[in-house]
N, C-alpha and C positions, 0 to 999 in steps of 0.2 A: 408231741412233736411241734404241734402249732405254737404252744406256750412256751415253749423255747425259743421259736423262733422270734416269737412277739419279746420276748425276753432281751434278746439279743440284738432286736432293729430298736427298742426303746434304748438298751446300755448304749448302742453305738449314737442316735440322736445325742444322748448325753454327753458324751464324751465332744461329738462336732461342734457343742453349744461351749464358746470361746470363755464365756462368763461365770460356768457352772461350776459347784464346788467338787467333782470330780477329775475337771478336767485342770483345775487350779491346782490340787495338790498334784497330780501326776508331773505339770510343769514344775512345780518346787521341788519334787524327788528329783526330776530332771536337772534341775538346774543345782539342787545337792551334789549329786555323782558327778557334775561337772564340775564344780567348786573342790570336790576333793580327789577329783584327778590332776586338777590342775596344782593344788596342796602338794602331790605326791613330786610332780615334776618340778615345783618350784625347788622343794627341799632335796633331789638330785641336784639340780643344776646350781643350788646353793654349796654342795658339799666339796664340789668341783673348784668354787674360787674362795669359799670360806678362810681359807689355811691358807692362801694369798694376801688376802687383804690382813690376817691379824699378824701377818710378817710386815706387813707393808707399815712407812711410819706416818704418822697423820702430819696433815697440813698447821705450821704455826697459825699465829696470830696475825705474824707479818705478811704471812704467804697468804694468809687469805684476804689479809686488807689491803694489799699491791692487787687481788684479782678482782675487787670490790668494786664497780663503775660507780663515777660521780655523777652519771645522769641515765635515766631510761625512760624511754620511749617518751621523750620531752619534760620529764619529772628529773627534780635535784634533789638527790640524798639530802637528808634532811637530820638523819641519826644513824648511828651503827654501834653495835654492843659484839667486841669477838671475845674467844673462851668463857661463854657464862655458862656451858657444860663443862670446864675445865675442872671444878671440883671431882666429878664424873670421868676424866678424864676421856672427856671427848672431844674434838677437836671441833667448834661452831662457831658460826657467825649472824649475826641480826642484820639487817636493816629497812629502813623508812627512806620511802621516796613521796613527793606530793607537786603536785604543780604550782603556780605563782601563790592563788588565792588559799591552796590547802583543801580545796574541796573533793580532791581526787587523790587519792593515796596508795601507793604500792607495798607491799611488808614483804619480806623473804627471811624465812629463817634455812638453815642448810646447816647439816651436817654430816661431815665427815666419818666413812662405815671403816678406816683403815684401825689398824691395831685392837687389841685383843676387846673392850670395850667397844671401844664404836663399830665391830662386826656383830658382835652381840646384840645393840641397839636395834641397829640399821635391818638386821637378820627378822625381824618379826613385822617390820615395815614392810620388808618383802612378800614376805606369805601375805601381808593383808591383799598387796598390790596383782597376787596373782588368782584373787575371785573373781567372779563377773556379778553383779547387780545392778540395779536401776531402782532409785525410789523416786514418786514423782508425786507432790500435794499442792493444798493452795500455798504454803507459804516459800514451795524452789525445788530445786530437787537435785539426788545425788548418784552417780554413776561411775563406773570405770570405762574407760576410753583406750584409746589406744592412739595417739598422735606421735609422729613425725621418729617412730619406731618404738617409740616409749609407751610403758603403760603406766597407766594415770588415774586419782581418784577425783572427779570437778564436782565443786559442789555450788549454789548459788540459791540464792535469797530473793525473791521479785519485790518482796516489801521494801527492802533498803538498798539497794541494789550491790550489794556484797558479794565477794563471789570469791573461791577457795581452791587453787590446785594444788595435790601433791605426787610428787613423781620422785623415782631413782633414775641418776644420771648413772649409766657407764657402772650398775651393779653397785655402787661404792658409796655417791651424795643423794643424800636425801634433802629432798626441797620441798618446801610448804610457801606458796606463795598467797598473801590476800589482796585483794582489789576493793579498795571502798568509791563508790560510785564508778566500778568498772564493771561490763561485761565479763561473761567466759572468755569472747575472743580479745578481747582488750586484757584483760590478764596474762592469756597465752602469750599476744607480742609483745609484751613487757618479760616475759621470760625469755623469750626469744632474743629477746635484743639484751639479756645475762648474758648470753654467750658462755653457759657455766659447763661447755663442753675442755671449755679451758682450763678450770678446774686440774689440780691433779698431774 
């Protein structure tokens, strides 16, 4: 009885110790069946507007270069590339923002999840977007967020100071924005001031 009980104060010790390898993989099992419950619910709540959007028609070229702004967040477009998934027939747009000197630079790429193709795309963007993880080293680190209702992958670089979001707008646009010598939050109000709720 005693060697059970010594048994059982040393397994619990262990488990208390934040650091140890018993108590690491119990958080990865946990954070698995979280990852694929959350799987489970993304792909309901996909099936629900899937058959929407591949009715729905995608955005031209023009409709997306009328909703293109010529400046953000004190940056002038500087380049824009639309339908270069057009062969793909999906419906996309590029561009490049930088301030005076160029030493600060904004990119956005987006694309459009309407019609039969770009719900397909757009469809596995989604499942990435409804994990949870966190990685963190010396050279930045990568996480899902959850801002301003949205959920979000940010990623960011300390060595160069680069920095990466990608998010769906409204189920449908998918946005990849980068920041060269931007912060996380200097990226975000650079999306922000997209205003790509107008989109669509």
């Amino acid at each position: 009885m005693k060697k059970y009980v010594l048994a059982l104060f040393v397994f619990s010790v262990l488990i208390s110790c934040k650091d140890n390898p018993v108590s690491k993989k119990i958080k990865e099992t946990k954070d698995a069946v979280s990852n694929s419950t959350n799987a489970v619910q993304e792909m309901t709540n996909m099936q629900e507007d899937i058959k929407d959007l591949q009715e729905t028609t995608p955005l031209t070229n023009e409709e997306l270069k009328s909703w293109l702004p010529e400046e953000v967040e004190g940056m002038n477009r500087i380049s824009y590339k639309a339908g270069q998934a057009g062969m793909m027939n999906i419906s996309s747009i590029e561009a490049t923002y930088a301030n005076e000197d160029k030493s600060k630079k904004f990119s956005i790429s987006i694309i459009d999840g309407a019609g039969q193709v770009g719900a397909a795309a757009t469809m596995g963007i989604r499942m990435v977007m409804s994990q949870d993880f966190e990685e963190e080293d010396e050279n930045g680190s990568r996480r899902t967020v959850t801002k301003n209702g949205k959920k979000a992958i940010e990623e960011y670089r300390t060595g160069n100071n680069k920095s990466k979001i990608q998010l769906m707008e409204g189920n449908r646009f998918y946005l990849e924005a980068n920041g060269t010598n931007m912060d996380l939050d200097e990226t975000w109000d650079a999306i922000e001031d997209l205003n790509i709720e107008k989109l669509g």
